[in-house]
C-alpha positions in Angstrom: -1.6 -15.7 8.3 0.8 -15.8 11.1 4.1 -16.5 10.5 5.9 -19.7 11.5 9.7 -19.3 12.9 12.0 -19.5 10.2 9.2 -18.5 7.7 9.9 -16.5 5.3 7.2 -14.5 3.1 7.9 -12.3 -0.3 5.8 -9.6 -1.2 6.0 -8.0 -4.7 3.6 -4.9 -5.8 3.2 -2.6 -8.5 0.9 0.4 -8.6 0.7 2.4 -11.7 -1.8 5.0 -12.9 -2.2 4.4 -17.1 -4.0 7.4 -19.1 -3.9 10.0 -16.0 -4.9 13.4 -17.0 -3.4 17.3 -15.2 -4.6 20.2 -15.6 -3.2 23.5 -14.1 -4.4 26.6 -14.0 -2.4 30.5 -12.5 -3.5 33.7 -13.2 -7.0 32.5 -15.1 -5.0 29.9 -17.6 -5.2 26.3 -17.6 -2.8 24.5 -19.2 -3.6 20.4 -19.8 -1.5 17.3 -19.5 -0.9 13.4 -18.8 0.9 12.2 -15.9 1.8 8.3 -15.3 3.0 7.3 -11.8 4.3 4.5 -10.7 5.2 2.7 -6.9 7.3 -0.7 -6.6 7.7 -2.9 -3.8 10.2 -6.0 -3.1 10.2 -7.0 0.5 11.0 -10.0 2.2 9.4 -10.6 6.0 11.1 -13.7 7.9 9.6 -14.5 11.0 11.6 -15.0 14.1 10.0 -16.8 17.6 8.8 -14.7 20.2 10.6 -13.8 23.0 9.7 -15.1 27.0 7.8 -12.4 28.0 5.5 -12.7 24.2 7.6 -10.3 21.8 6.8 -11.1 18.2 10.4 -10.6 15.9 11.5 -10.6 12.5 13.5 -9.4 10.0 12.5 -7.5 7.0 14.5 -7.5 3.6 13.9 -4.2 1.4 14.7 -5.4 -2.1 12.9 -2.5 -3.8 11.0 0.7 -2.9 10.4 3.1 -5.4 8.6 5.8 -7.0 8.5 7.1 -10.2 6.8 9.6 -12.1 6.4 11.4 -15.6 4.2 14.8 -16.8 4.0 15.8 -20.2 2.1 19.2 -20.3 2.9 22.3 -22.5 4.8 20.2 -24.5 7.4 19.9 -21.4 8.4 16.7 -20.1 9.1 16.4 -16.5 10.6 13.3 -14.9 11.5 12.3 -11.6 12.8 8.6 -10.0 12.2 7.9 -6.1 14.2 5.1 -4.8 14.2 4.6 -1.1 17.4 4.7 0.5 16.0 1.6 2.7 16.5 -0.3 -1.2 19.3 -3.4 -0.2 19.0 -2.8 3.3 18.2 -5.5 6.1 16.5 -4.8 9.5 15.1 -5.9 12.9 11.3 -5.4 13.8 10.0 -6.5 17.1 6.5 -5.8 18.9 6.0 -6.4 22.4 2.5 -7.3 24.2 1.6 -3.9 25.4 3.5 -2.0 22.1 3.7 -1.0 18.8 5.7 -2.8 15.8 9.7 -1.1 15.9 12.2 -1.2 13.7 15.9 -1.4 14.3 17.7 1.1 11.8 21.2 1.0 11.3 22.0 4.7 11.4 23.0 4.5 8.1 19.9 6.5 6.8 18.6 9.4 8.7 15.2 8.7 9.9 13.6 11.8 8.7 13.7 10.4 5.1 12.7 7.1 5.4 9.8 7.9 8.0 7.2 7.6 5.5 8.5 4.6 4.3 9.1 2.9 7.8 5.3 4.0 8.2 4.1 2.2 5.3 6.1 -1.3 6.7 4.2 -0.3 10.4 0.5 0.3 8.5 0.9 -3.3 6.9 2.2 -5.3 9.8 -1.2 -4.0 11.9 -3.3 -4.8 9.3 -6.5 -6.9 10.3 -8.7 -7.5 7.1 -10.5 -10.4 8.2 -13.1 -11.0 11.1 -12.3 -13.8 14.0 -15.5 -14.9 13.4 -16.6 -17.9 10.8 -17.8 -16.6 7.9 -20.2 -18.2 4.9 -20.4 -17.2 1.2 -21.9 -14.4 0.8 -20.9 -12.7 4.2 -19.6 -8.7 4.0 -17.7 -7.0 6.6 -15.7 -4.0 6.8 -12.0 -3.7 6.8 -9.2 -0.9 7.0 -7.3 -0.1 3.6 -5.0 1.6 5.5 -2.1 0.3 3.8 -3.4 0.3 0.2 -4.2 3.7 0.4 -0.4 4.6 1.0 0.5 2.4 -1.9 -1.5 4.3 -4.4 -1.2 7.6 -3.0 0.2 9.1 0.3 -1.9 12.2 0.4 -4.8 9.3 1.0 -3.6 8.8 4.4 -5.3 11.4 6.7 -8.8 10.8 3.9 -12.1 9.1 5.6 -12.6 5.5 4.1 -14.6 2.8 4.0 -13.6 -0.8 3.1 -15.7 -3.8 2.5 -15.1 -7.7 1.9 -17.0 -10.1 0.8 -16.4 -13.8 0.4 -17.5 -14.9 -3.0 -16.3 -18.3 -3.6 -14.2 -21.4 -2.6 -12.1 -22.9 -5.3 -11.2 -26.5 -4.8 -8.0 -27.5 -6.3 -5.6 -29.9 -6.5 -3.3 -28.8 -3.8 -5.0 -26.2 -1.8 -9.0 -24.8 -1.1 -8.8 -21.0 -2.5 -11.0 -18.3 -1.1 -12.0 -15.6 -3.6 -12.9 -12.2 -1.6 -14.8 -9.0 -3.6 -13.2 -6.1 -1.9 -14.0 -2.0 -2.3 -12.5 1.2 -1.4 -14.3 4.4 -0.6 -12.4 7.2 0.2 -12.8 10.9 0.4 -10.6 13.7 2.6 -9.8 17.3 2.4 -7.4 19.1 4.1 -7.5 23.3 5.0 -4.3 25.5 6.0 -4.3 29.0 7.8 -2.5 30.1 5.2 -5.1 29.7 2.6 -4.2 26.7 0.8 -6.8 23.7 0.4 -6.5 20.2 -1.1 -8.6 17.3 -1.4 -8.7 14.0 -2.9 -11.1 10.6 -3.3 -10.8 7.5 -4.2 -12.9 4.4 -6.0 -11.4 1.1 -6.2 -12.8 -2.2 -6.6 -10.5 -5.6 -6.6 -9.9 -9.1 -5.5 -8.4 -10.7 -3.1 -7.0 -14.8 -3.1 -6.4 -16.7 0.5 -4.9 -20.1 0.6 -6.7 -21.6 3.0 -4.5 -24.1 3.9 -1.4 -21.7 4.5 -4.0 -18.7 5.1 -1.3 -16.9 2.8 -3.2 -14.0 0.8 -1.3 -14.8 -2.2 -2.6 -12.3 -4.6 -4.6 -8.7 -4.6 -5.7 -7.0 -7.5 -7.9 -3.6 -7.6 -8.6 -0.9 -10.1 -10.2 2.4 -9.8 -9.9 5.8 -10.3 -7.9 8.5 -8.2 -8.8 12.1 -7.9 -7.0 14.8 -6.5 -7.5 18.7 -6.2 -4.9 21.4 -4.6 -4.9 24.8 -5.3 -3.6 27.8 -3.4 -3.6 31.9 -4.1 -5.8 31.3 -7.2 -3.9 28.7 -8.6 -4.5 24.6 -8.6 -3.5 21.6 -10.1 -6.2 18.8 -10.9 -5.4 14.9 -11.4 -7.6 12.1 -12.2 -5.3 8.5 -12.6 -6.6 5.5 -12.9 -5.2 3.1 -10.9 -3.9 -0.3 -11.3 -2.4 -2.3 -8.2 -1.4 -5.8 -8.0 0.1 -7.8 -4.9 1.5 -11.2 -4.6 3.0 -13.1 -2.0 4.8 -16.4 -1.8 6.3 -18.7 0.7 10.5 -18.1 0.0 12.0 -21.3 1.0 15.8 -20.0 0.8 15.6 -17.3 3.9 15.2 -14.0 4.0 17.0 -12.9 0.6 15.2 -13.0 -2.5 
């Protein structure tokens, strides 16, 4: 999908991990627990025409992004909220031929803590899923999950992955032909400092993916899998294993770019 001038497109997701399990262990103990997780996202892209010299612009509208989490182990409870401070904030982005995509901050947040975030917006406005080529029922290719991996967890960035679509069916309905693409994630890294510390992590997801083919809009993603992550440093580690839920959708906002 390539946005239209004037265009604007909602994006709403919700990442959680139900029934996750920790375990910790210092000095030869392991002590066991639950954690749930969870990430929200509320954005709003509207898509402005390009410049003489080819410049794609827009605007982006951050309604929501936020993390939360909560650990029960020991019999201690440990909470903690996230919100972005980009939450009710509206910005420029702009991409020249030769460039990357920018974003035009205020200077009402300090860049160092919204980096990550600002990264997550850059990962999914490069995102290229689908071949240029035709393709039939049936037909695989690989794709970059990129920016589902920062959804579910950010330690997943530097990981190795592989992703693969494959078109499964058309749906013909009353107002719009449907395409129904199979997608899986593969994913394993680790990560080694001089100062002894080691982590790792992997991930296996499996989900769905609907296109409207007449708007080329990917109006919904759903995936679920399992998470697993290891860190441990001078004797002592934690271990996680969270399933993972994720659903996307996306719809045409006909009233600008606030939701």
């Amino acid at each position: 999908m390539r946005g239209q001038p004037g265009q604007s497109v909602r994006l709403v997701s919700h990442s959680e991990t139900p029934g996750g399990s920790l375990e910790r262990t210092s000095s030869g103990k392991s002590t066991k627990g639950t954690i749930f997780i969870t990430r929200e996202r509320d954005l709003v892209w509207t898509f402005r025409a390009p410049t003489p010299d080819g410049t794609k612009r827009g605007m982006v509208k951050v309604a929501k992004l936020a993390t939360s989490s909560k650990i029960v182990i020991a019999g201690k409870e440990e909470k903690s909220s996230d919100p972005s401070p980009l939450t009710g904030k509206m910005f420029a982005m702009s991409k020249s031929p030769s460039g990357d995509w920018k974003f035009e901050l205020d200077g009402s947040v300090p860049y160092a803590r919204v980096s990550a975030e600002i990264e997550e917006l850059t990962v999914y406005l490069k995102r290229e899923w689908y071949p240029a080529r035709e393709v039939k029922l049936g037909d695989s290719w690989e794709f970059d999950p990129a920016w589902i991996k920062m959804i579910i967890e950010k330690d997943l960035a530097k990981a190795q992955t592989i992703g693969t679509m494959r078109l499964r069916q058309i749906r013909h309905l009353e107002k719009s032909d449907i395409a129904v693409i199979d997608f899986s994630i593969r994913s394993t890294g680790a990560d080694f400092q001089a100062d002894g510390s080691e982590a790792d992590a992997a991930v296996d997801l499996t989900g769905q993916i609907t296109v409207n083919l007449d708007t080329m809009l990917d109006e919904s993603l759903e995936l679920k899998g399992t998470l697993t992550t290891r860190s441990s440093y001078a004797g002592d580690s934690t271990k996680m294993k969270l399933p993972v839920n994720l659903t996307v959708t996306k719809s045409f906002v006909m009233d600008g770019p606030l939701p």
